[in-house]
CHARMM-style PDB file with segment names, atoms N, HN, CA, C and O in Angstrom:
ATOM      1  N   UNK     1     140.738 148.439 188.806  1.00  0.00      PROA
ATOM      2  CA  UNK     1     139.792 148.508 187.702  1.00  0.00      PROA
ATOM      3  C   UNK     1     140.324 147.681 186.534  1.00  0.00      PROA
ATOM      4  O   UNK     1     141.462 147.969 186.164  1.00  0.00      PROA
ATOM      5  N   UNK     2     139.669 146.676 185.878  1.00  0.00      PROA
ATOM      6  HN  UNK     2     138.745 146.442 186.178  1.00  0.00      PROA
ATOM      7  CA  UNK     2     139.914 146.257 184.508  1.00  0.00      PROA
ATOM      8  C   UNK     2     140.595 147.088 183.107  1.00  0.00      PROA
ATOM      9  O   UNK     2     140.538 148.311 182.975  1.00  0.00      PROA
ATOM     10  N   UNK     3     140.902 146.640 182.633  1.00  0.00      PROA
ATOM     11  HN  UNK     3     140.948 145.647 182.740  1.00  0.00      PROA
ATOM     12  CA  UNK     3     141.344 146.961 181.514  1.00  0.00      PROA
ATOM     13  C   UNK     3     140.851 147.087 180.439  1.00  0.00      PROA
ATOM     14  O   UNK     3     139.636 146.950 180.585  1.00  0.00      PROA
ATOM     15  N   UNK     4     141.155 147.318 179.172  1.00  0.00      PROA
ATOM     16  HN  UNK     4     142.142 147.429 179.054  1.00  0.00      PROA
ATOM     17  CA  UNK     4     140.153 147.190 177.811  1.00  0.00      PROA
ATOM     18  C   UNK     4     140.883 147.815 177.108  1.00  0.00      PROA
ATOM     19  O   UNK     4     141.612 148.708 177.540  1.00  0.00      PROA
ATOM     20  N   UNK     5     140.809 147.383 175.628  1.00  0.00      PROA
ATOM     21  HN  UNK     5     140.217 146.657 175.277  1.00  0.00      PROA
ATOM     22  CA  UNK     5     141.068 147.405 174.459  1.00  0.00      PROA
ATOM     23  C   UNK     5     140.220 147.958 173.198  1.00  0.00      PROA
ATOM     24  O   UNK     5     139.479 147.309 172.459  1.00  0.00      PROA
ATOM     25  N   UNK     6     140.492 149.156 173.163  1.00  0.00      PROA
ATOM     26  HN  UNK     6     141.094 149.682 173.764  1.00  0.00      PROA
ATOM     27  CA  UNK     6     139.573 150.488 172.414  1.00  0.00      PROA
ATOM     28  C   UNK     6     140.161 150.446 171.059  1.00  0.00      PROA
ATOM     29  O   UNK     6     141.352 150.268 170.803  1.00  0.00      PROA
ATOM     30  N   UNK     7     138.891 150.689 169.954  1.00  0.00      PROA
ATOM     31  HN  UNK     7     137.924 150.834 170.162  1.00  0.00      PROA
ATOM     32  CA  UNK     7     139.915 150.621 168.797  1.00  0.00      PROA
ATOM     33  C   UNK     7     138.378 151.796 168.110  1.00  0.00      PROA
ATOM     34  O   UNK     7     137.196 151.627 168.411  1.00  0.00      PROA
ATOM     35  N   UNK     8     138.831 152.700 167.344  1.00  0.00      PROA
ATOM     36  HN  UNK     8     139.791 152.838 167.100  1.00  0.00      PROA
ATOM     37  CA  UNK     8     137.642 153.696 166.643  1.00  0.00      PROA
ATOM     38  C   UNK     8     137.871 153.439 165.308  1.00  0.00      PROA
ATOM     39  O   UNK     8     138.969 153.382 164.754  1.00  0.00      PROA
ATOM     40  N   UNK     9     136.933 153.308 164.887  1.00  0.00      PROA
ATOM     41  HN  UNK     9     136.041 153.354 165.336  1.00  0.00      PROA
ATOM     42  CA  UNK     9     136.581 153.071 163.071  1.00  0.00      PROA
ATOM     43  C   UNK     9     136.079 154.188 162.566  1.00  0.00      PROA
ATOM     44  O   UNK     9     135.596 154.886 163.457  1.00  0.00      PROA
ATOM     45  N   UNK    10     136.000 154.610 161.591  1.00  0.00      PROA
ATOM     46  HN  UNK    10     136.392 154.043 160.867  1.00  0.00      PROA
ATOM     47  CA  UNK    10     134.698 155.512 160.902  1.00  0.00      PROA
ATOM     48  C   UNK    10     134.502 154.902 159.945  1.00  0.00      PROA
ATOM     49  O   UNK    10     135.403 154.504 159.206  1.00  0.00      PROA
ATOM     50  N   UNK    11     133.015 154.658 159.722  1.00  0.00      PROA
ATOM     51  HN  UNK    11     132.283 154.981 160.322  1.00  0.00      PROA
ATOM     52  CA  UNK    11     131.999 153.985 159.023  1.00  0.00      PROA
ATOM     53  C   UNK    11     131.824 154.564 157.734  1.00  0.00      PROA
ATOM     54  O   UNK    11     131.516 155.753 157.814  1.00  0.00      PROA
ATOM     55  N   UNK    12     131.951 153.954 156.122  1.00  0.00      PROA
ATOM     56  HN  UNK    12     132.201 152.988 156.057  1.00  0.00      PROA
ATOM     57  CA  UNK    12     132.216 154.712 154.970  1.00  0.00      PROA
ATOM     58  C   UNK    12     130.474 155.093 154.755  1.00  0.00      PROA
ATOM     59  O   UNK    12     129.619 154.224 154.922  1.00  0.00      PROA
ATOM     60  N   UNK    13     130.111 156.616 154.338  1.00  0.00      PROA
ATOM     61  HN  UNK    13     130.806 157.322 154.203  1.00  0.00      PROA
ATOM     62  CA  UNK    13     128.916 156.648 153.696  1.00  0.00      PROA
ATOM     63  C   UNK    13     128.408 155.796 153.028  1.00  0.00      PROA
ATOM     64  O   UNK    13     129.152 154.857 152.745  1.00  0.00      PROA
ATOM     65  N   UNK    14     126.898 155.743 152.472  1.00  0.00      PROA
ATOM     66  HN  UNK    14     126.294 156.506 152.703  1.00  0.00      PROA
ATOM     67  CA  UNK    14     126.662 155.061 151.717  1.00  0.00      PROA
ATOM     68  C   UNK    14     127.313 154.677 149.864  1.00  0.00      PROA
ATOM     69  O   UNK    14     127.500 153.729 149.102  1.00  0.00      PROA
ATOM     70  N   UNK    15     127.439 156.188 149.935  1.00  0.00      PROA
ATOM     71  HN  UNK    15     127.286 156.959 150.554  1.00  0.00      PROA
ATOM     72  CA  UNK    15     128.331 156.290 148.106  1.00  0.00      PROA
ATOM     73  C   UNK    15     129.449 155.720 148.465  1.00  0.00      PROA
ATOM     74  O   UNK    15     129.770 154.914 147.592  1.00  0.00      PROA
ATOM     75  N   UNK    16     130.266 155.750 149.403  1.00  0.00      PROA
ATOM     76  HN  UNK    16     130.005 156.405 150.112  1.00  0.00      PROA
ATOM     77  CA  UNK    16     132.012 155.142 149.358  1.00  0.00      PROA
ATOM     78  C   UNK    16     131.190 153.930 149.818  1.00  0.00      PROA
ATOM     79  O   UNK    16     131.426 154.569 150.843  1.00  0.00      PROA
ATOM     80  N   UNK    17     130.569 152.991 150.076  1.00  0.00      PROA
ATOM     81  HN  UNK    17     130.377 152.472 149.243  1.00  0.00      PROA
ATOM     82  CA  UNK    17     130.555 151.914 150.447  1.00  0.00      PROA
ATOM     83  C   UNK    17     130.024 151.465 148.528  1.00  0.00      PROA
ATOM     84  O   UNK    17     130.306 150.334 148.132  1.00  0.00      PROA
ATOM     85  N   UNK    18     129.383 152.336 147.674  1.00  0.00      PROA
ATOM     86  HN  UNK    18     129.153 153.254 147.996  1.00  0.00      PROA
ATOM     87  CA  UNK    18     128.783 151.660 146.279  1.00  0.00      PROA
ATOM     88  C   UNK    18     130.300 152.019 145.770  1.00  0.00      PROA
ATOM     89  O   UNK    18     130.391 151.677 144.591  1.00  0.00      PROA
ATOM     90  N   UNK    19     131.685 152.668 146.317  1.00  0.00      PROA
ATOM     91  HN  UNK    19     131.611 152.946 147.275  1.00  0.00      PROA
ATOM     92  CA  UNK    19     132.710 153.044 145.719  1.00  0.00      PROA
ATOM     93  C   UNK    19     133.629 151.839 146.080  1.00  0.00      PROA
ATOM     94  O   UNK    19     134.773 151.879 145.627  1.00  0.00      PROA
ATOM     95  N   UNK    20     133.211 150.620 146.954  1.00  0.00      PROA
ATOM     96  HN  UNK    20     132.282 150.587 147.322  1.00  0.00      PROA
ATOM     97  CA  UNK    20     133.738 149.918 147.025  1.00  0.00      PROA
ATOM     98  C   UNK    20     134.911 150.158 148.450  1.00  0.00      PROA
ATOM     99  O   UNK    20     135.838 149.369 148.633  1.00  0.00      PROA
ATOM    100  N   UNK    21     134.614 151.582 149.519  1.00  0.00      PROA
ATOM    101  HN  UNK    21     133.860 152.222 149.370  1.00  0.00      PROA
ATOM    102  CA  UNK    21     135.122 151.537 150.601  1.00  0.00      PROA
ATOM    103  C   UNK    21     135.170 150.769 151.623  1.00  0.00      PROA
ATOM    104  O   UNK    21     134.131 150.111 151.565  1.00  0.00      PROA
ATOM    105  N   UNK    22     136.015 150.321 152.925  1.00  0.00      PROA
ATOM    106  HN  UNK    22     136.859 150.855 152.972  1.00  0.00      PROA
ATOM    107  CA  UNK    22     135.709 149.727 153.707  1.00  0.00      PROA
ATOM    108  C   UNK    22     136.236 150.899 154.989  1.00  0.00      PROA
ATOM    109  O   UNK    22     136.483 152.101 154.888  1.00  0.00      PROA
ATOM    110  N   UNK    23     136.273 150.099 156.031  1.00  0.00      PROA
ATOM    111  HN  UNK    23     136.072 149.123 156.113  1.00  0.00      PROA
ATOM    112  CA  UNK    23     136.406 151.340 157.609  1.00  0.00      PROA
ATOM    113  C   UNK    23     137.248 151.917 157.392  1.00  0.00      PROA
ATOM    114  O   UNK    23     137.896 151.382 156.493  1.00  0.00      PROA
ATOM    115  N   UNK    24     137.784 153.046 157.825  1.00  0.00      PROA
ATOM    116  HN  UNK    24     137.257 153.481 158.556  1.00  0.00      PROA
ATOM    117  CA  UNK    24     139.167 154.050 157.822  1.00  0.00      PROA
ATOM    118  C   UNK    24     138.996 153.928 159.754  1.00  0.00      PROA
ATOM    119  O   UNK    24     138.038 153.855 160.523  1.00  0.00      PROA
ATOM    120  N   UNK    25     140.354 153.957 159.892  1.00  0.00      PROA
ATOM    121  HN  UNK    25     141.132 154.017 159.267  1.00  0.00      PROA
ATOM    122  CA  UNK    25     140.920 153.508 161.054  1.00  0.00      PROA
ATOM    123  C   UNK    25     141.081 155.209 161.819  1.00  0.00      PROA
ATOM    124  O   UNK    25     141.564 156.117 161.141  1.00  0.00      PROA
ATOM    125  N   UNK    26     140.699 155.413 163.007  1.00  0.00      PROA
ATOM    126  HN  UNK    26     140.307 154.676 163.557  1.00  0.00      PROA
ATOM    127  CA  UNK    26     140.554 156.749 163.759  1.00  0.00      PROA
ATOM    128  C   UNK    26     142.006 156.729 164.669  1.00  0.00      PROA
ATOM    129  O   UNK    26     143.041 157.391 164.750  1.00  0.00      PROA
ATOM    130  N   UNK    27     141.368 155.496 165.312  1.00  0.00      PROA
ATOM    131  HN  UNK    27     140.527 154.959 165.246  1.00  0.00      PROA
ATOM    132  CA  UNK    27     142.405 155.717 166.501  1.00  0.00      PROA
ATOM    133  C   UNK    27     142.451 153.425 166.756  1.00  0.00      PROA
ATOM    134  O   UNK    27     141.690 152.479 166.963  1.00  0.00      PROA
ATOM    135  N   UNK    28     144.073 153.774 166.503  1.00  0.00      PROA
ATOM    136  HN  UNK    28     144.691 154.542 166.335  1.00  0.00      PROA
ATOM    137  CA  UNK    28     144.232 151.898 166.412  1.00  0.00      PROA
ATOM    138  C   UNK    28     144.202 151.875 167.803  1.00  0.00      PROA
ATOM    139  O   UNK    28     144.445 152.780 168.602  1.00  0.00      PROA
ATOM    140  N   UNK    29     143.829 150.572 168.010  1.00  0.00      PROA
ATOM    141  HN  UNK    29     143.631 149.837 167.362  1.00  0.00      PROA
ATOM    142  CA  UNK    29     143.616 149.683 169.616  1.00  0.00      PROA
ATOM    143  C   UNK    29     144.706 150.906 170.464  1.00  0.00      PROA
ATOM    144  O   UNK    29     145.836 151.351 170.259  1.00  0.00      PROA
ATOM    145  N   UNK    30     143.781 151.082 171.347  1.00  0.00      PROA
ATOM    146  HN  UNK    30     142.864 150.720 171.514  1.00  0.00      PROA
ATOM    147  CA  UNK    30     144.606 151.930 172.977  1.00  0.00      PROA
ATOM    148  C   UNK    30     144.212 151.512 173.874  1.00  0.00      PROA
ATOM    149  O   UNK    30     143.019 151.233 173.991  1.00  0.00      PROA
ATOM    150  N   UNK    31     145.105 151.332 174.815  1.00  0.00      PROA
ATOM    151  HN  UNK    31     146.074 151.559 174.719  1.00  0.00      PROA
ATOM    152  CA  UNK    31     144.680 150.842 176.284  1.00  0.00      PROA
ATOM    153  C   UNK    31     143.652 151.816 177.180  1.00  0.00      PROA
ATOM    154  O   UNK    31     143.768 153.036 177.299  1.00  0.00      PROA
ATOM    155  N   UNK    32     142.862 151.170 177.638  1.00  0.00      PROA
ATOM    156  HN  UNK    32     142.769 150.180 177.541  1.00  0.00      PROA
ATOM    157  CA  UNK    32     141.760 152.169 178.532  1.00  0.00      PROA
ATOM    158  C   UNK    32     141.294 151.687 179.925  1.00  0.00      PROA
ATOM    159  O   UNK    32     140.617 150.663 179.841  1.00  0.00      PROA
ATOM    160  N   UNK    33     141.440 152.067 180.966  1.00  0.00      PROA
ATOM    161  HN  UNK    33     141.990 152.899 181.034  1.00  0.00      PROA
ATOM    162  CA  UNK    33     141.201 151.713 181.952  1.00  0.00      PROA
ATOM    163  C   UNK    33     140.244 152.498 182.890  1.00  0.00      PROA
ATOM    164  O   UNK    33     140.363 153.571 183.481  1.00  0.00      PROA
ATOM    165  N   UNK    34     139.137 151.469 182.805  1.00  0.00      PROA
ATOM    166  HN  UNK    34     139.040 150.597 182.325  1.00  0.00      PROA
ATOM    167  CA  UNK    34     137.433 151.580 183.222  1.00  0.00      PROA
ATOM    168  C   UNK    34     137.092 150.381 183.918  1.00  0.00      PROA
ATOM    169  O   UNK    34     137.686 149.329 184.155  1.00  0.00      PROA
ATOM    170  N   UNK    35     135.874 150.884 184.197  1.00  0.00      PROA
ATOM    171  HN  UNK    35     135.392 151.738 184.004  1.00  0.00      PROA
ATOM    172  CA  UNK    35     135.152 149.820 185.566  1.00  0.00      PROA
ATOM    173  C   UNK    35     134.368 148.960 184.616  1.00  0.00      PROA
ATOM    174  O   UNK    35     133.774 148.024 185.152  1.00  0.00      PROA
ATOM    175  N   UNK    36     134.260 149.070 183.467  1.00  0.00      PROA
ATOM    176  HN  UNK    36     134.743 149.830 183.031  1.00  0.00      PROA
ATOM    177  CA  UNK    36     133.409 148.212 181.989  1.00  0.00      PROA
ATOM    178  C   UNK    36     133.112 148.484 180.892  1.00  0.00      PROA
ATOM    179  O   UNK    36     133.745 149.449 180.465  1.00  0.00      PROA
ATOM    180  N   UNK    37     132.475 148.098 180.275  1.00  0.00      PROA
ATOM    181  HN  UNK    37     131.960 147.314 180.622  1.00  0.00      PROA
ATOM    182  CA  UNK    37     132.988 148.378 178.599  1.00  0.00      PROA
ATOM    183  C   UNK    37     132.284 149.438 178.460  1.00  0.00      PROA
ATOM    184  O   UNK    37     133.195 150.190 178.112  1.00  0.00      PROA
ATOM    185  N   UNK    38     131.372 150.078 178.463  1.00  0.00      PROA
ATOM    186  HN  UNK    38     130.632 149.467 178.747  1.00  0.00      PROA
ATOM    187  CA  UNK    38     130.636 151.239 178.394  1.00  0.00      PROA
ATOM    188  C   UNK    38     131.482 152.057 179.006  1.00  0.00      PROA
ATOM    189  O   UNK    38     131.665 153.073 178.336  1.00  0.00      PROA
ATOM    190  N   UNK    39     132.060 152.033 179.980  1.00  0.00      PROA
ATOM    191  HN  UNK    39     131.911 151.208 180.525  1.00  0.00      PROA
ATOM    192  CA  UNK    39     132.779 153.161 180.221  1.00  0.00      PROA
ATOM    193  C   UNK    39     133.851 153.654 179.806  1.00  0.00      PROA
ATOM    194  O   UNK    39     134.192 154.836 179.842  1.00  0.00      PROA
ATOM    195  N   UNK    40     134.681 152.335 179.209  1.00  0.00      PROA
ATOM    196  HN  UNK    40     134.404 151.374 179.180  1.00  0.00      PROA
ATOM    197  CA  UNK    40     135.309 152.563 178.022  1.00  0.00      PROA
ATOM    198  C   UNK    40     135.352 153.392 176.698  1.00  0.00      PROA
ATOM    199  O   UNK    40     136.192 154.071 176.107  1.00  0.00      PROA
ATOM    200  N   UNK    41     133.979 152.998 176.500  1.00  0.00      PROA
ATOM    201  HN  UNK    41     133.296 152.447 176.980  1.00  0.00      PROA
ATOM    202  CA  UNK    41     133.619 153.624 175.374  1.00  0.00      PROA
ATOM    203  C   UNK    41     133.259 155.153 175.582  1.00  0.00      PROA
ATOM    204  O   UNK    41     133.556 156.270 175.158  1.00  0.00      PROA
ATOM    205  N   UNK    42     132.658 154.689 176.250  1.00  0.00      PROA
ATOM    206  HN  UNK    42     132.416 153.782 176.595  1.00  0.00      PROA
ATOM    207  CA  UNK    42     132.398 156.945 176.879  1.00  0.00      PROA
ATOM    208  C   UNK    42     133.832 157.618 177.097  1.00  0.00      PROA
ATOM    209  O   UNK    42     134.205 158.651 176.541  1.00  0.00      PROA
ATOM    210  N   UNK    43     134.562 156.861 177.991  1.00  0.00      PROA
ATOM    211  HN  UNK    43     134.260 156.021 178.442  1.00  0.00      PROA
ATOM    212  CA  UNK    43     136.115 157.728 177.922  1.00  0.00      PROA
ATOM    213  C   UNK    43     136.913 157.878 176.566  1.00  0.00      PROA
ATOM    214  O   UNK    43     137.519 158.922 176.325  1.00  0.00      PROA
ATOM    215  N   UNK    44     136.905 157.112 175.933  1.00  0.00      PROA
ATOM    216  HN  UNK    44     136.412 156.264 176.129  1.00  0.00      PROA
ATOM    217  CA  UNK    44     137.174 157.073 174.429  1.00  0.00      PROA
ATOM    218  C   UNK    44     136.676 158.076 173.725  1.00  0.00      PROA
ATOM    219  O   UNK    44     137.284 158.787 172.924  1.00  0.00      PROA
ATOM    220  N   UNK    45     134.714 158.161 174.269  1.00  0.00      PROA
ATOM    221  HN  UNK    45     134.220 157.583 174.919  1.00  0.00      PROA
ATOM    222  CA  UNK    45     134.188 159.094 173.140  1.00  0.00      PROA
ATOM    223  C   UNK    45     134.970 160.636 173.775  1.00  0.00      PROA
ATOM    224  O   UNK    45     135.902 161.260 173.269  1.00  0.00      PROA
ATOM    225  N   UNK    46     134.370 160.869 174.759  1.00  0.00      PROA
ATOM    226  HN  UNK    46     133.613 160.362 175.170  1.00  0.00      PROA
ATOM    227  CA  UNK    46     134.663 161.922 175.082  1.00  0.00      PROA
ATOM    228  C   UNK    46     136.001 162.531 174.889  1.00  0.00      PROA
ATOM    229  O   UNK    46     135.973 163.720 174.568  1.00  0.00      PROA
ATOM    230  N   UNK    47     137.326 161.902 175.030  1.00  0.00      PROA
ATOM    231  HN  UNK    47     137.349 160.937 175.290  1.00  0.00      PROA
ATOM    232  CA  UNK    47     138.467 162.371 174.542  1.00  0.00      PROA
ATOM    233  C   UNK    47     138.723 162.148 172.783  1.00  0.00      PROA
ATOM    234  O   UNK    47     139.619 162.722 172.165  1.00  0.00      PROA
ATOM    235  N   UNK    48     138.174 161.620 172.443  1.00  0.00      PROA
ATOM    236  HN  UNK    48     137.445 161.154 172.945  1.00  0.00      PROA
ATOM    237  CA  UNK    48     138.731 161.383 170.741  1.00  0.00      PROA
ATOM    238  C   UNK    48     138.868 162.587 170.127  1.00  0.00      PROA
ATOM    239  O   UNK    48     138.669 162.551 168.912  1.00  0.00      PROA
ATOM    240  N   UNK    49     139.113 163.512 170.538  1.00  0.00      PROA
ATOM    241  HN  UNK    49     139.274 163.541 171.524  1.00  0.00      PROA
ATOM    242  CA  UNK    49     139.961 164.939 170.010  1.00  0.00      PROA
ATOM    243  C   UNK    49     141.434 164.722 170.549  1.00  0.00      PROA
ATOM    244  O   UNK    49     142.414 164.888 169.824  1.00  0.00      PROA
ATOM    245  N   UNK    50     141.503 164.397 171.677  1.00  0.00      PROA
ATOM    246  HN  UNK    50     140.707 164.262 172.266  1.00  0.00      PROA
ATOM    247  CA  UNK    50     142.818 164.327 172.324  1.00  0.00      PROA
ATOM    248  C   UNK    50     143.558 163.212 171.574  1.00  0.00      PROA
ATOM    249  O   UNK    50     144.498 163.503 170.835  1.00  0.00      PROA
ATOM    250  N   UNK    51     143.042 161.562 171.796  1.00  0.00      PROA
ATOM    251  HN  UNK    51     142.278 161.326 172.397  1.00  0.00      PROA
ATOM    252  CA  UNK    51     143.720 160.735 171.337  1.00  0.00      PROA
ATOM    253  C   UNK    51     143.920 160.767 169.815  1.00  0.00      PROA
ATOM    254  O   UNK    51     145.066 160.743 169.366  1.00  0.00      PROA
ATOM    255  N   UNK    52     142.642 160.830 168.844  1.00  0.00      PROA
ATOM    256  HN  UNK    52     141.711 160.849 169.209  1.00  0.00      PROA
ATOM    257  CA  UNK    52     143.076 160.568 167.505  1.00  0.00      PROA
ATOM    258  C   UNK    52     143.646 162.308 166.946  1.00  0.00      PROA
ATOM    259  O   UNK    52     143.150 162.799 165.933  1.00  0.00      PROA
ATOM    260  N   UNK    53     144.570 162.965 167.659  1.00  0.00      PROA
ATOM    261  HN  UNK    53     144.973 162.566 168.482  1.00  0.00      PROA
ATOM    262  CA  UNK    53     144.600 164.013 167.288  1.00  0.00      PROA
ATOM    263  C   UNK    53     145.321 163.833 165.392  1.00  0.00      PROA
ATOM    264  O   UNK    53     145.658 162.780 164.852  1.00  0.00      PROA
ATOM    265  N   UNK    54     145.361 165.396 164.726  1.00  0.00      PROA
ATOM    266  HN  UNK    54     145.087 166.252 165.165  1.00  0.00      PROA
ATOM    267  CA  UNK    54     145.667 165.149 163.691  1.00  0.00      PROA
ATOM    268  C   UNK    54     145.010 164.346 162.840  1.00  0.00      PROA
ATOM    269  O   UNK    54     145.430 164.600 161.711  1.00  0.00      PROA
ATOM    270  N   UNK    55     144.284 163.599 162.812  1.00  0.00      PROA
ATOM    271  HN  UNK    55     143.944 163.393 163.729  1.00  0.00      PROA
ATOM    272  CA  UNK    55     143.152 162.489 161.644  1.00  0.00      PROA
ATOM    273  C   UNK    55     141.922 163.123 161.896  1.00  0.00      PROA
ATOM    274  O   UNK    55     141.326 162.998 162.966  1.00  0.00      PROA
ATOM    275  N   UNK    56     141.479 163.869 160.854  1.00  0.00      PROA
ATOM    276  HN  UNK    56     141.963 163.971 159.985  1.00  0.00      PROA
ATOM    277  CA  UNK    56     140.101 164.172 160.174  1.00  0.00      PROA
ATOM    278  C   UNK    56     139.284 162.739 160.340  1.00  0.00      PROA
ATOM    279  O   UNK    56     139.782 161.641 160.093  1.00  0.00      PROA
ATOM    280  N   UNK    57     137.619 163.017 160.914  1.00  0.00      PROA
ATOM    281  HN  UNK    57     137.214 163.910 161.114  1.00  0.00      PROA
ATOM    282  CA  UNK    57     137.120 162.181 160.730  1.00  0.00      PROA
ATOM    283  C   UNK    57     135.704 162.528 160.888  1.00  0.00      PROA
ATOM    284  O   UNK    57     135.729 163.744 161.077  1.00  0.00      PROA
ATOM    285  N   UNK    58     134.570 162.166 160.914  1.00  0.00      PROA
ATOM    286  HN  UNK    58     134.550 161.178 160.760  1.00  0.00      PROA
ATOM    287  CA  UNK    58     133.145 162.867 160.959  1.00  0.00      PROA
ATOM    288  C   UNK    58     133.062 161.544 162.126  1.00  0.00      PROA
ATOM    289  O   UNK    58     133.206 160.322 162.143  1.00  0.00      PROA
ATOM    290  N   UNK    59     132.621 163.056 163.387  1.00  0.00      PROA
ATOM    291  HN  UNK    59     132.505 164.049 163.374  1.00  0.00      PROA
ATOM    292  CA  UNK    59     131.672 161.921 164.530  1.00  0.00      PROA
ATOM    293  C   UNK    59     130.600 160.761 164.634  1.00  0.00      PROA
ATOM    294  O   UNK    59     130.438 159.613 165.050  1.00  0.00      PROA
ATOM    295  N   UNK    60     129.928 161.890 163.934  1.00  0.00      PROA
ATOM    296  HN  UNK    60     130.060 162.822 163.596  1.00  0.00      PROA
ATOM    297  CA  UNK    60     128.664 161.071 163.143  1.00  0.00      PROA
ATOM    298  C   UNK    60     128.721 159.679 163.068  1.00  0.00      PROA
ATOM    299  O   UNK    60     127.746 158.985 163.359  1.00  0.00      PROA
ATOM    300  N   UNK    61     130.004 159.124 162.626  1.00  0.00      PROA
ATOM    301  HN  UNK    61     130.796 159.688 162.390  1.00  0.00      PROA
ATOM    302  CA  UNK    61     130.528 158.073 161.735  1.00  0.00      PROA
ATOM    303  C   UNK    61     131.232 157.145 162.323  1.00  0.00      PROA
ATOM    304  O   UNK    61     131.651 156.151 161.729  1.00  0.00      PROA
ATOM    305  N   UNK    62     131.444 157.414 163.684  1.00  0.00      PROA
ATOM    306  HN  UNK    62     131.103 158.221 164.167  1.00  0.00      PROA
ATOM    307  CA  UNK    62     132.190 156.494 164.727  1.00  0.00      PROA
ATOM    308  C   UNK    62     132.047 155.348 164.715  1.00  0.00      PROA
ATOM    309  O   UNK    62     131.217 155.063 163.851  1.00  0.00      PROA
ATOM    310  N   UNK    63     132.490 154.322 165.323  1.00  0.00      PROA
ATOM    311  HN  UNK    63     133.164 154.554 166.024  1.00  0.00      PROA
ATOM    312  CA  UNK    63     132.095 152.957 165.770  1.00  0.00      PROA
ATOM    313  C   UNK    63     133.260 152.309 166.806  1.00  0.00      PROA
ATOM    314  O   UNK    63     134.448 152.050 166.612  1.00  0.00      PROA
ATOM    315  N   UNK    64     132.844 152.238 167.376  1.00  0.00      PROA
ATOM    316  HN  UNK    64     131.879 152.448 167.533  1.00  0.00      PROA
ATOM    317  CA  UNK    64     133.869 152.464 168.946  1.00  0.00      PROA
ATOM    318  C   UNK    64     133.703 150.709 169.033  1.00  0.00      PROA
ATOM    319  O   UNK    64     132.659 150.062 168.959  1.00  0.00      PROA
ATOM    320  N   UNK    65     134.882 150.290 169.186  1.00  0.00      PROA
ATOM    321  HN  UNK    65     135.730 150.816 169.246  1.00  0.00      PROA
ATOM    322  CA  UNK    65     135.241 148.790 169.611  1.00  0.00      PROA
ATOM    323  C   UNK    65     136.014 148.615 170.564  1.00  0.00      PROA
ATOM    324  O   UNK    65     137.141 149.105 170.627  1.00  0.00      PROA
ATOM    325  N   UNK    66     135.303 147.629 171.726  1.00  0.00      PROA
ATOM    326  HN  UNK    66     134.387 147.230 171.674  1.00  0.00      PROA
ATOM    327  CA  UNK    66     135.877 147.584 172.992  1.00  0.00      PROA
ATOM    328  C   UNK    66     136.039 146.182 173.119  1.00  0.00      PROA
ATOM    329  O   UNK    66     135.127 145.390 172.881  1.00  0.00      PROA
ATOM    330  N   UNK    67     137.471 145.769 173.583  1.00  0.00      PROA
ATOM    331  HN  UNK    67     138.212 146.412 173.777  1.00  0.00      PROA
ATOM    332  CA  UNK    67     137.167 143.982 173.911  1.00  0.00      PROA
ATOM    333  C   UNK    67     138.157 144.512 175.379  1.00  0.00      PROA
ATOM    334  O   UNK    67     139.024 145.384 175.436  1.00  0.00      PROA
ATOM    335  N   UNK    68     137.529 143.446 176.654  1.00  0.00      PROA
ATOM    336  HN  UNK    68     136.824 142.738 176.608  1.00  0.00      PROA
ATOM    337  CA  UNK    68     138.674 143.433 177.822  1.00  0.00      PROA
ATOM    338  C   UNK    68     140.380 142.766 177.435  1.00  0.00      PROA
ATOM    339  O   UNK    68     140.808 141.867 176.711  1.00  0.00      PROA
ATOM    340  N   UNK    69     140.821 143.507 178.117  1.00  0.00      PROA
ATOM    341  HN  UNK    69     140.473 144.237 178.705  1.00  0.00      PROA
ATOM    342  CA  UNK    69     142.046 142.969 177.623  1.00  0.00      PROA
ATOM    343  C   UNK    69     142.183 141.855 178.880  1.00  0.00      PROA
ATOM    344  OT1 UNK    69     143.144 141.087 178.923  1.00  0.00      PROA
TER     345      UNK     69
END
């Protein structure tokens, strides 16, 4: 199976974006190994309690970035 390169953002509300916010970082680039990028991203979603443990973050607010490695 391919490889891939997962990286989670959370996206600033609208007020922290007029506060001059940009992304807060969840979980930096992790290796993920899937049959394609969607599945990437689903294994990512579904564990992101496990991996970004300890960092507060609102789901809601995700933005899941996948490039093949």
């Amino acid at each position: 199976m391919p490889l891939f390169e997962v990286a989670v953002l959370e996206t600033p509300t609208d007020n922290d974006k007029d506060a001059g916010q940009l992304e807060k970082i969840v979980l930096k680039p992790t290796f993920i190994i899937a049959k394609d990028s969607q599945s990437a991203a689903m294994k990512t979603v579904m564990n992101i309690d496990t991996l970004a443990a300890g960092v507060s973050f609102d789901k809601e607010r995700l933005d899941i970035r996948v490039r093949p490695f």
